[in-house]
C-alpha positions as CSV (number, residue, x, y, z in Angstrom):
1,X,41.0,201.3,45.4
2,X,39.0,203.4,47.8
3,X,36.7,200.6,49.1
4,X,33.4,203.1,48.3
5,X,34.5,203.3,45.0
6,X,32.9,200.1,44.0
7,X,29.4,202.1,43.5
8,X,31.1,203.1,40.4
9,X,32.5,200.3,39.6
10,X,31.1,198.7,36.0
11,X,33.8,196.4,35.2
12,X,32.2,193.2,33.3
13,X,29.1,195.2,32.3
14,X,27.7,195.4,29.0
15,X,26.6,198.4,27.6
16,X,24.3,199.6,24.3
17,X,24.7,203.1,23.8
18,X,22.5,204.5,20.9
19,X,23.6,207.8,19.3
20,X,27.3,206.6,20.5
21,X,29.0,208.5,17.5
22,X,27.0,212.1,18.7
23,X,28.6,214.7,20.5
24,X,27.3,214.0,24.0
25,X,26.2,209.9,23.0
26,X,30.2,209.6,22.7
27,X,31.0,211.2,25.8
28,X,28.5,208.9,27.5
29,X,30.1,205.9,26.0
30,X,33.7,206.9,27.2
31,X,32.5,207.7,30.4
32,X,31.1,204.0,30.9
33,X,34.3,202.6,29.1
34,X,36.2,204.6,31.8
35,X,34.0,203.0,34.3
36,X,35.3,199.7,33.4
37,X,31.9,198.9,31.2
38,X,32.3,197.4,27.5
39,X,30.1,198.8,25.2
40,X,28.7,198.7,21.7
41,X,27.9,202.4,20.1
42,X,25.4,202.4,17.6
43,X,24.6,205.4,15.6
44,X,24.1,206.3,11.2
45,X,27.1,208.7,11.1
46,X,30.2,206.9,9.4
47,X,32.3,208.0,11.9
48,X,30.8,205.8,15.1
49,X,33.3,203.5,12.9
50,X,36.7,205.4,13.4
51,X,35.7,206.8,17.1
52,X,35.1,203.3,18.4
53,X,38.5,202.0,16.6
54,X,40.5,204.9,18.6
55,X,38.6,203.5,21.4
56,X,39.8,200.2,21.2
57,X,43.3,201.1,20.6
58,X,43.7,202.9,24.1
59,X,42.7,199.4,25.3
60,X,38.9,200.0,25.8
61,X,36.8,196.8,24.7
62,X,34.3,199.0,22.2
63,X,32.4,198.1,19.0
64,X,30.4,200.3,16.4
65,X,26.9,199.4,14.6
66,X,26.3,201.5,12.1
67,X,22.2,201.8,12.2
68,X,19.3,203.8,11.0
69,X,17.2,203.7,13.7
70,X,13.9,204.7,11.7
71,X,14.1,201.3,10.5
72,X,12.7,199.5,13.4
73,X,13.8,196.1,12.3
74,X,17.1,197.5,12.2
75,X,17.0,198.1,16.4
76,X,16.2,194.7,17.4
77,X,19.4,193.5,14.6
78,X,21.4,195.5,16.3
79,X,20.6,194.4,20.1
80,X,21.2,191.0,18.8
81,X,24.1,192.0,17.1
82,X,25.5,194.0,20.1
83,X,24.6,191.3,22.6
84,X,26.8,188.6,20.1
85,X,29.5,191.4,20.0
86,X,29.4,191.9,23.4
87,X,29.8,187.8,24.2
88,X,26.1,188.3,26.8
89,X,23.0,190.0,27.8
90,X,23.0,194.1,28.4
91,X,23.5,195.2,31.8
92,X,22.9,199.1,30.5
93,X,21.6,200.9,27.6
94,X,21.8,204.6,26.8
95,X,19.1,206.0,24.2
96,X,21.3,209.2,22.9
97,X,20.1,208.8,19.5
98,X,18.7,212.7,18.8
99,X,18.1,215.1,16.0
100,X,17.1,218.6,16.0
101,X,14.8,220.7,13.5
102,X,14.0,224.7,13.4
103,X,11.3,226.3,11.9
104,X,8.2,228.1,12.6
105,X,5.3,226.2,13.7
106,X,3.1,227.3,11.6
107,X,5.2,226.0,8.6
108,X,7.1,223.2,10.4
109,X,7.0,220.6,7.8
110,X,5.5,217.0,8.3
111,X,8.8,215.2,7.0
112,X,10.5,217.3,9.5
113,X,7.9,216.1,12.5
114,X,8.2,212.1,11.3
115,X,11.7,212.2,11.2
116,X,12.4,214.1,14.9
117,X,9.7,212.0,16.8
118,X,11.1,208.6,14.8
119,X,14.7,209.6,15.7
120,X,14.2,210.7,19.4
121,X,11.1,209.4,20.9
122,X,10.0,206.3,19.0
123,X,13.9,204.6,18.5
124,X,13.4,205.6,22.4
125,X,10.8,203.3,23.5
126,X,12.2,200.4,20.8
127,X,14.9,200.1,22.2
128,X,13.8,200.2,25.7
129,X,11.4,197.8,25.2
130,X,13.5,195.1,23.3
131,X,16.6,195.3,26.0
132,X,14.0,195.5,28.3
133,X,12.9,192.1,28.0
134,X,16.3,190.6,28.5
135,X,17.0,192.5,31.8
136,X,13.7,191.1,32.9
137,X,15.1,187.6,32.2
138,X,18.7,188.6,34.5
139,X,16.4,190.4,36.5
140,X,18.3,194.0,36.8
141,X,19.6,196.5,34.1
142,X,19.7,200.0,33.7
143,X,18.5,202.2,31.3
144,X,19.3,205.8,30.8
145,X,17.7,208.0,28.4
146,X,18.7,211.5,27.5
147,X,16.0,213.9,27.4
148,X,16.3,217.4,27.7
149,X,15.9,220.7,29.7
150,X,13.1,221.3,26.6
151,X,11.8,218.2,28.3
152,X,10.1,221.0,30.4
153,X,10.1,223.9,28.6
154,X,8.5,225.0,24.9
155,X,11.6,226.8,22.9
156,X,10.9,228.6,20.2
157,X,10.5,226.9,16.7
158,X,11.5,223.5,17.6
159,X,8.2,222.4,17.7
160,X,8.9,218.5,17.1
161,X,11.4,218.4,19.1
162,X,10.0,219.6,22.5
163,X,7.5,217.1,21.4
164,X,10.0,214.0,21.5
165,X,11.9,215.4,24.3
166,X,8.7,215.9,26.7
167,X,8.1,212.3,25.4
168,X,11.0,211.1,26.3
169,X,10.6,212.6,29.8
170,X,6.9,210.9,30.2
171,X,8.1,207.5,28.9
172,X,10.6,207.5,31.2
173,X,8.4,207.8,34.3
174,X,5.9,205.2,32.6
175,X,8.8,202.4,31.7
176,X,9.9,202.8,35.4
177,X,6.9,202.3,36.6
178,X,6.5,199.0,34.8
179,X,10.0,197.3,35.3
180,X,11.1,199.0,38.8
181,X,9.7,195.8,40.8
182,X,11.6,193.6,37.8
183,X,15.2,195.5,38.8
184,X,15.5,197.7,36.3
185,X,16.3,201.3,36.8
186,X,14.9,203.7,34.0
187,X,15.9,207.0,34.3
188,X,16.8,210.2,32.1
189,X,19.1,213.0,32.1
190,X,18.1,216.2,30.9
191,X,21.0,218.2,29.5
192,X,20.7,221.8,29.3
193,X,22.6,224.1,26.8
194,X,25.7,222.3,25.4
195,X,28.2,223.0,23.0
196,X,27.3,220.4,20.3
197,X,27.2,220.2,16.5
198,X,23.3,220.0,17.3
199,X,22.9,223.5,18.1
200,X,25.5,225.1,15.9
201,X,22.9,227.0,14.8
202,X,22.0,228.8,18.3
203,X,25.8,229.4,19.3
204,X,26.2,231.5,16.0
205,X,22.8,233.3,16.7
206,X,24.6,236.1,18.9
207,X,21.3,237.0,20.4
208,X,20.2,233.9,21.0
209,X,23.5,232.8,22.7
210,X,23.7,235.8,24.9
211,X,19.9,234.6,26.6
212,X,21.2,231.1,27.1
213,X,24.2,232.6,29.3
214,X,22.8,235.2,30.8
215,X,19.8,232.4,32.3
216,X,22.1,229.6,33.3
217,X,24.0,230.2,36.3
218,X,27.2,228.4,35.3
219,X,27.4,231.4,33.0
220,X,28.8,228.8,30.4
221,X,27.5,226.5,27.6
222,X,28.0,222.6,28.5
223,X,30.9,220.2,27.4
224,X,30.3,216.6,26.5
225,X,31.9,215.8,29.3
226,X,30.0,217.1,31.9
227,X,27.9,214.2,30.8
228,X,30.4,211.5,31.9
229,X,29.2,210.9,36.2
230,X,26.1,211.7,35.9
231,X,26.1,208.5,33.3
232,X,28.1,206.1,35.6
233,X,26.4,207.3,38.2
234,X,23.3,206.2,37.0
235,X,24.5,203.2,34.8
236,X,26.6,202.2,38.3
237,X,25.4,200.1,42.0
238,X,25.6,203.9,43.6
239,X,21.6,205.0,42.1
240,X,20.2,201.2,42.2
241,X,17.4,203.3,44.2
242,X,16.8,205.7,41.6
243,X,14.4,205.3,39.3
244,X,12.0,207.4,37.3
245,X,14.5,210.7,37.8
246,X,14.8,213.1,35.2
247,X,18.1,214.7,36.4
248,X,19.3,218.4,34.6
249,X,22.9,218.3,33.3
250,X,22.3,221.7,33.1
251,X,24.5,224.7,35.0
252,X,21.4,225.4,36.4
253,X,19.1,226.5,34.1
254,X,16.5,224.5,35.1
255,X,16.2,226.2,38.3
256,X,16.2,229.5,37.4
């Protein structure tokens, strides 16, 4: 092994990866299991179940939870449970747990606006907070949440989720601040267009489609797997002096 290579190294770490059974949540979680990490995946789709047992069969040490994570005594169960699975105390967690509603503003309906800022911003900061605690105790951790490129920007009728996404962004910057001198690293990443079942809608919306592409320099949508090093990296020794960052995933969108 290339001697440097031990920055990315996360053999005998423990990782929580919320939202494990999404599109890109399940390409974060193979990318840490890659990394050497073993993980649990939580997440309310029946499927974390079969995803996680493929998992373990090509030898990676992975677990599933299957969790609503509206319910908030349901989050800290499952860090318990996940930390029992898991035989120790987190070393990482990944907050990929994200749902997206469209309609216009003006009729954007309340349910809707509960259910978006439960699901992506307040599971957020539960979780952050409970594993938090622990990696005070070891005294490091990491903690990677996944906002968004509409962390920055409005979109159009997705009010509650620019909301939760912006949030995200924010309570990033504010958790840092709190735990950086404790030796945790909080930080985000901010994917950009990407071809998940989240935004089926948008791909099929031939007009809509053609504006993402013709504003993101890669001149392509994103795969789950350009989610994979940017995770390690920041779930790895190589960014223990990054914190706070909101880094695009993004083919440049971002910057144009």
């Amino acid at each position: 092994m290339n001697h440097d290579m031990h920055l990315f190294d996360l053999a005998g770490r423990r990782a929580l990866v919320v939202g494990g059974g999404g599109d890109l949540g399940l390409a974060m979680l193979q990318g840490l299991l890659e990394a050497g990490a073993a993980a649990v995946a939580v997440d309310i789709d029946p499927r974390v179940d079969e995803l996680t047992a493929r998992l373990r069969e090509n030898g990676a040490d992975a677990h599933a939870l299957r969790v609503d994570v509206r319910d908030r005594d349901a989050i800290d169960r499952s860090v318990d449970e996940s930390e029992r699975l898991l035989r120790g105390p987190l070393d990482i967690l990944v907050n990929a747990a994200g749902i997206q509603r469209r309609a216009a503003s003006e009729v954007f309906s309340r349910d809707d606006w509960d259910d978006v800022l439960a699901i992506n911003l307040t599971a957020t900061f539960l979780y952050c907070q409970r594993v938090a605690r622990g990696m005070i105790s070891l005294g490091r951790g990491k903690i990677i949440n996944v906002a968004s490129v509409m962390s920055f920007f409005g979109g159009i009728t997705i009010p509650a989720y620019v909301a939760s996404k912006g949030g995200v962004a924010q309570l990033t910057k504010a958790l840092s601040n709190d735990w950086a001198a404790k030796g945790i690293c909080v930080n985000a990443i901010a994917p950009g267009y990407f071809d998940t079942r989240l935004n089926t809608a948008l791909i099929g919306d031939e007009t809509r489609s053609a504006e993402v592409l013709l504003r993101t320099p890669a001149k392509r949508w994103g795969k789950p797997d350009d989610l994979k090093g940017a995770t390690v990296f920041l779930a790895s020794p190589a960014s223990d002096f990054i914190t706070g960052a909101i880094l695009p995933v993004d083919g440049g969108y971002s910057a144009r």
